[in-house]
KETORLO-715832 format. One line per 4 residues: number of its first residue (from 1); their letters; for each residue z, x, y of N, C-alpha, C, O, CB. Coordinates in steps of 0.02 Angstrom, whole numbers, m for minus. Glycine has a CB too. Layout:
<atoms>
NUM	A	Z/X/Y/Z/X/Y/Z/X/Y/Z/X/Y/Z/X/Y; ...
</atoms>
This chain:
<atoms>
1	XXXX	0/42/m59/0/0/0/0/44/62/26/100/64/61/m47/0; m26/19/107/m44/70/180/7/22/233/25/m36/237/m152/69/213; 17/72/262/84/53/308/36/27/393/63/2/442/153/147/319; m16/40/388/m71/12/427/m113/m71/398/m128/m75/339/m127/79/426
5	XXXX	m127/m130/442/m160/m188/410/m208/m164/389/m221/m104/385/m177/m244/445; m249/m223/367/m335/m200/348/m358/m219/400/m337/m266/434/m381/m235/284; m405/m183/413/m462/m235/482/m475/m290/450/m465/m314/394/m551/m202/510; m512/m312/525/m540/m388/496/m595/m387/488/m634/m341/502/m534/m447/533
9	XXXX	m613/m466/453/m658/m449/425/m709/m506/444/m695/m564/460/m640/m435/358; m784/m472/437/m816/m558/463/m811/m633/429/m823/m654/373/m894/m556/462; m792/m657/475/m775/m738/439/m845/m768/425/m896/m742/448/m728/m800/498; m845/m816/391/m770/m845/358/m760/m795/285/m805/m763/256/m777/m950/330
13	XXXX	m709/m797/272/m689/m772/213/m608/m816/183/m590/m862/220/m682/m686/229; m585/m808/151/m494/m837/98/m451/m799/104/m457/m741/87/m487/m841/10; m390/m827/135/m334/m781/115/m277/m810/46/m278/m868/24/m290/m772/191; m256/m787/36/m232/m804/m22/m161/m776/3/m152/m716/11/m270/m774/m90
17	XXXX	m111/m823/15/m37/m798/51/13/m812/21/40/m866/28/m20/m824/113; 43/m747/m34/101/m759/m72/174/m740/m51/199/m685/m37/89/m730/m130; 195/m795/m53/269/m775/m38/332/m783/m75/356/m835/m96/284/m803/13; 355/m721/m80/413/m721/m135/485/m698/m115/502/m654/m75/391/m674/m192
21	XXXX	529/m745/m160/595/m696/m156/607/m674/m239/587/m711/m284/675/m745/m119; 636/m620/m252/618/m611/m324/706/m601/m351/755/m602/m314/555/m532/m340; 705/m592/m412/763/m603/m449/788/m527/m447/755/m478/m432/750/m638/m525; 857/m531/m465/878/m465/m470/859/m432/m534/892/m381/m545/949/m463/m460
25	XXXX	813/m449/m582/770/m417/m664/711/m417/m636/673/m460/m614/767/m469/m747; 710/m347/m641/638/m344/m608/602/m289/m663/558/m250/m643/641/m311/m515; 624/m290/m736/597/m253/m763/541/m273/m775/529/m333/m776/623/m235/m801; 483/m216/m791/427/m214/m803/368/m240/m750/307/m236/m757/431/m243/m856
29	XXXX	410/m270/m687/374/m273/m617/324/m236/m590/263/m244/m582/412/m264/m574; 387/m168/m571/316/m129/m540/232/m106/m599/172/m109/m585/358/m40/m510; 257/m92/m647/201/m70/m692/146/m155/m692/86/m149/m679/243/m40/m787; 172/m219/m706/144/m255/m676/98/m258/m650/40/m254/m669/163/m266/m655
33	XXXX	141/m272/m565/111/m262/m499/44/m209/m490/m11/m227/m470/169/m237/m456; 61/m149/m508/m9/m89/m536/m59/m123/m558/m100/m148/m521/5/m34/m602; m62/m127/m618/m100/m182/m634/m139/m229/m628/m196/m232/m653/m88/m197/m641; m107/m278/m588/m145/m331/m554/m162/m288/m488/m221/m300/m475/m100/m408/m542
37	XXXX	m137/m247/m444/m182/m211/m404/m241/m186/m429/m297/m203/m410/m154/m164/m380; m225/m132/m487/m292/m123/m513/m345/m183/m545/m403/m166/m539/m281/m76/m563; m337/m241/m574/m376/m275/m580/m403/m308/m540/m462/m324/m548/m366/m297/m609; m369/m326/m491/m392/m383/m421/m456/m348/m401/m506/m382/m389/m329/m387/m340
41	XXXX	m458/m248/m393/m497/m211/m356/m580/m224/m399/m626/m194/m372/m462/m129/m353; m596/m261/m453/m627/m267/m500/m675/m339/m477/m735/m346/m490/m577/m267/m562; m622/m401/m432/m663/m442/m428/m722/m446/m387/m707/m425/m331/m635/m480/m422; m787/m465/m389/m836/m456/m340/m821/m488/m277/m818/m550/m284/m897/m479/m362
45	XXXX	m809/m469/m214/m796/m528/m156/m715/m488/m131/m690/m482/m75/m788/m635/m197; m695/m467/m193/m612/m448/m146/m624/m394/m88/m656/m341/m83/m541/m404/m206; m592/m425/m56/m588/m363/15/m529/m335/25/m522/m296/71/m602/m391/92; m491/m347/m6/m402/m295/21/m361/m343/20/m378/m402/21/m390/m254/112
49	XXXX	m298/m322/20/m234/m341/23/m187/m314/87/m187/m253/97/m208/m323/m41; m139/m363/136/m84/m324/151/m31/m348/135/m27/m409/134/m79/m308/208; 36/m299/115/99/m338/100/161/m318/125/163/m261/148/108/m342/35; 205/m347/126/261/m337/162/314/m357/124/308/m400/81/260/m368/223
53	XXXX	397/m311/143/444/m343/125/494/m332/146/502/m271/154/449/m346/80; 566/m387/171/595/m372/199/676/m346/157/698/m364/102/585/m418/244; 697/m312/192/783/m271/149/823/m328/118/877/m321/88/853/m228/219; 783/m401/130/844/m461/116/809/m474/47/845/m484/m2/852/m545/179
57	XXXX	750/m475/40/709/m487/m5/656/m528/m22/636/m545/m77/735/m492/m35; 631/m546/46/562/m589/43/499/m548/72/494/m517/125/571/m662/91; 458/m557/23/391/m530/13/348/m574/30/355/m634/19/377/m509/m50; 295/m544/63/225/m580/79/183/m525/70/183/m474/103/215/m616/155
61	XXXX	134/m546/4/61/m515/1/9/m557/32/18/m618/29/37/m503/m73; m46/m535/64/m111/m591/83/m163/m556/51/m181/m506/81/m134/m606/170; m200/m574/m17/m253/m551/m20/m300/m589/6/m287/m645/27/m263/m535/m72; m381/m556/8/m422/m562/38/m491/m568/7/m517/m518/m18/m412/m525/74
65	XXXX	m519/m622/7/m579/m634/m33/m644/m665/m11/m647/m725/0/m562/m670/m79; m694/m627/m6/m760/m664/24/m776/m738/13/m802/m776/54/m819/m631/m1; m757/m752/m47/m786/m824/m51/m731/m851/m99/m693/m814/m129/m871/m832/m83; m729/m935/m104/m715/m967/m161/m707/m952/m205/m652/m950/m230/m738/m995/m175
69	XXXX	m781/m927/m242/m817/m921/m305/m755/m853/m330/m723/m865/m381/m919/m897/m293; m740/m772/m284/m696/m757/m282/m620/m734/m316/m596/m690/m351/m704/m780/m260; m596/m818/m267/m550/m810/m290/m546/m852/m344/m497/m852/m381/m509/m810/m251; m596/m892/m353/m586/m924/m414/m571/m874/m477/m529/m883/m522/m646/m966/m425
73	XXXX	m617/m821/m470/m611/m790/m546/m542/m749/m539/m511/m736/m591/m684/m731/m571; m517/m729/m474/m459/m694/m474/m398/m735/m521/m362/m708/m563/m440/m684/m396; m397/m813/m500/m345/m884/m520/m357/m863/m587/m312/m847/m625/m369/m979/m497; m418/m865/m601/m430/m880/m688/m429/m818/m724/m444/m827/m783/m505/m916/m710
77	XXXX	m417/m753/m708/m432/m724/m751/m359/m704/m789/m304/m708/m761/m477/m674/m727; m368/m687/m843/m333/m717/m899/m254/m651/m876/m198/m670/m859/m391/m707/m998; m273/m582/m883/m237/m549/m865/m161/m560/m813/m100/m552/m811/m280/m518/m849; m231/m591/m769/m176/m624/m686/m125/m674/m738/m67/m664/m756/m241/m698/m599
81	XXXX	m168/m727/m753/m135/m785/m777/m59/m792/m819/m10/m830/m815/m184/m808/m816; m80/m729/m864/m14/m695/m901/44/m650/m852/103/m652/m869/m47/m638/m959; 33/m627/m819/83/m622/m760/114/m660/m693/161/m645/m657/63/m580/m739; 72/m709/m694/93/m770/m662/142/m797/m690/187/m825/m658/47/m814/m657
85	XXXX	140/m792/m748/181/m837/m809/252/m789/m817/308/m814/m811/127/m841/m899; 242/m732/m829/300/m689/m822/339/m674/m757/387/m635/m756/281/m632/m844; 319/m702/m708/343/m682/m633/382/m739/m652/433/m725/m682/291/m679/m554; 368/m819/m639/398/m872/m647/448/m876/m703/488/m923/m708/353/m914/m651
89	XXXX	445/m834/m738/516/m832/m796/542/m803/m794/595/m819/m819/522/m827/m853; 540/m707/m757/588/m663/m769/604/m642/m681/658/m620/m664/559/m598/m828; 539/m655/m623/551/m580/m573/561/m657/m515/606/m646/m475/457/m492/m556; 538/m706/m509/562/m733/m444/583/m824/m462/565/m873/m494/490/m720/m379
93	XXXX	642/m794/m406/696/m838/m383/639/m908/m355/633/m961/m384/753/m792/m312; 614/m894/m311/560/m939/m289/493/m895/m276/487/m835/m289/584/m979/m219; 424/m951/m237/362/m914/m236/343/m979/m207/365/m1034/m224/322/m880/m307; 273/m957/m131/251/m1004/m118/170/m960/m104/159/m902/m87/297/m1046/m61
97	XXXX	116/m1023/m124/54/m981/m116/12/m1033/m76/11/m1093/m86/16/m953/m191; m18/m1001/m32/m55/m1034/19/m124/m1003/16/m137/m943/22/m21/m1028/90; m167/m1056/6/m237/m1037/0/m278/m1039/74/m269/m1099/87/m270/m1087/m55; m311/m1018/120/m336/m1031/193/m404/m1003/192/m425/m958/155/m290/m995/253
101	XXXX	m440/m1040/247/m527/m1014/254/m512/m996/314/m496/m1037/357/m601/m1071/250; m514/m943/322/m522/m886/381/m574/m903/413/m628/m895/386/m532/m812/361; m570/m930/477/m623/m952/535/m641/m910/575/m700/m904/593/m604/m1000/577; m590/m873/597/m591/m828/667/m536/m759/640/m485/m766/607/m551/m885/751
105	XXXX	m561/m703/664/m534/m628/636/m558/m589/683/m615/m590/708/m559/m601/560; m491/m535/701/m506/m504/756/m467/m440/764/m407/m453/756/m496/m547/809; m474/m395/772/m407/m333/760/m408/m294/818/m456/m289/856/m415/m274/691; m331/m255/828/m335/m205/881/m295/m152/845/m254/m158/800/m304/m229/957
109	XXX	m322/m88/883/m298/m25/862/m306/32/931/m356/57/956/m344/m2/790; m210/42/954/m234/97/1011/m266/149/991/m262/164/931/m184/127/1047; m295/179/1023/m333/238/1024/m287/305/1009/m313/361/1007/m369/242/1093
</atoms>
């Protein structure tokens, strides 16, 4: 993860906005998390991720996807699906995911 956002990107494009607080068992998480980073980088259309988290313990990832079509295969692919399933039973307390069509995108960076 880069401690810098991603630029933006030309719209329209999906954000995909996960938000978590996670459990205090967090085994087998990070190797996980790897994982679905490395697979997400696989779908045609993904453009990046940024994520955040705070010392209390709520997380927000937004990935980023050219189209629908996308993130559809990201939802479905089987790998994801099986860790979706293991987050919800062992690593979080709660989780909220917000799907959005990016209309307007715009970035600044001082010089």
């Amino acid at each position: 993860m880069s401690d810098v956002p991603l630029p933006a990107f030309e719209p329209p494009y999906y954000a995909a906005i996960f938000t978590t607080v996670r459990t205090q068992d967090q085994d087998g998480y990070a190797e996980t998390n790897a994982r679905m980073e490395e697979l997400v980088r696989d779908v045609p259309g993904y453009l990046g991720m940024d994520h955040a988290q705070n010392p209390g313990g709520l997380g927000i990832t937004v990935g980023y996807f050219r189209d629908a079509e996308a993130l559809k295969q990201w939802r479905t692919n089987a790998e994801h699906r099986a860790a979706q399933q293991r987050g919800r039973d062992d690593w979080y307390d709660s989780y909220t995911l917000h799907i959005a069509k990016v209309e307007r995108s715009h970035g600044f960076k001082r010089a």
